[in-house]
N, C-alpha and C positions, 0 to 999 in steps of 0.2 A: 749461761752455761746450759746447754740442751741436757736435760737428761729425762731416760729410760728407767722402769724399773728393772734392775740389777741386781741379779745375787753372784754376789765374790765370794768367792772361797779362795780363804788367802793359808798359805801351803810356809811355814815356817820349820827352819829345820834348825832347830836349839831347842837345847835341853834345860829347862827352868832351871837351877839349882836352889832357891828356895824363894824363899817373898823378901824383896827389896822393897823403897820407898818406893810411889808413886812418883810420876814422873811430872812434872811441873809446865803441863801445859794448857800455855792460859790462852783464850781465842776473845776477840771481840765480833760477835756477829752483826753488830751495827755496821762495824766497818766494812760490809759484803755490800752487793748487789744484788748476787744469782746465788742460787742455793743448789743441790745435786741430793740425793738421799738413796743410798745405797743399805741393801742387808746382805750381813755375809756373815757365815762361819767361820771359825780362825779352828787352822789346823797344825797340831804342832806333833813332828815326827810321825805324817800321817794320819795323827787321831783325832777326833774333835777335841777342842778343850775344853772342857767344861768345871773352867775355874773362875767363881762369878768375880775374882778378884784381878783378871786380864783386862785389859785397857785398848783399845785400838786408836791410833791417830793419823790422820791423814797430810800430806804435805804436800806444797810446790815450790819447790828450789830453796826448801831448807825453813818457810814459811810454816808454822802450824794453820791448816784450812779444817779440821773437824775431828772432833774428839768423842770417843761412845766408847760405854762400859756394856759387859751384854747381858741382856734380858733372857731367863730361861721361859720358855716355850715348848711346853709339853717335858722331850726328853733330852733337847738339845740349848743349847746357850747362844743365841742369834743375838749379830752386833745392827743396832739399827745407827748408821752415821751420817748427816747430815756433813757435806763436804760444800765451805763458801767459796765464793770466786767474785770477780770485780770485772771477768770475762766470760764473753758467752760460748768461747769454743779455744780447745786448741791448749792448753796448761797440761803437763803428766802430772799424774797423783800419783804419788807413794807410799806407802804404810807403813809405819811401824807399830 
């Protein structure tokens, strides 16, 4: 998997309603090959979010590929996610 360093800002347009469980997703990164490492802000109704208790996870075709909680930095909460693959080009990622 080629990768660049990337900063995504990913634009989410829902309104929390309060704090659920965590979401149950488990990764084996033995199982990878290639690795990708992306930093990005998560933005929810425009704003940043800066609730250290947000999750981000990455997918392909329904696959969990990388999972990061985010780290605050300075004034803001930056997701650093390591995304695996078992290809070197050519998968779409998806967030949630």
């Amino acid at each position: 998997m080629s990768c660049f360093f990337v900063v995504l800002v990913m634009l989410m347009a829902i309104v929390p309603a309060g704090y659920a469980d965590p979401p149950d997703w488990d990764l084996d990164p033995a199982a990878f090959q290639y690795t990708c490492n992306i930093t990005g802000i998560l933005y929810v109704n425009n704003e940043p979010a800066f609730d250290p208790f947000n999750e981000l996870a990455a997918f392909v075709d329904g696959e969990i590929r990388g999972v990061a909680s985010p780290v605050q930095v300075g004034n803001m909460w930056l997701f650093f996610l390591t995304v695996y693959s078992n290809e070197v080009v050519g998968e779409m990622i998806h967030f949630q």
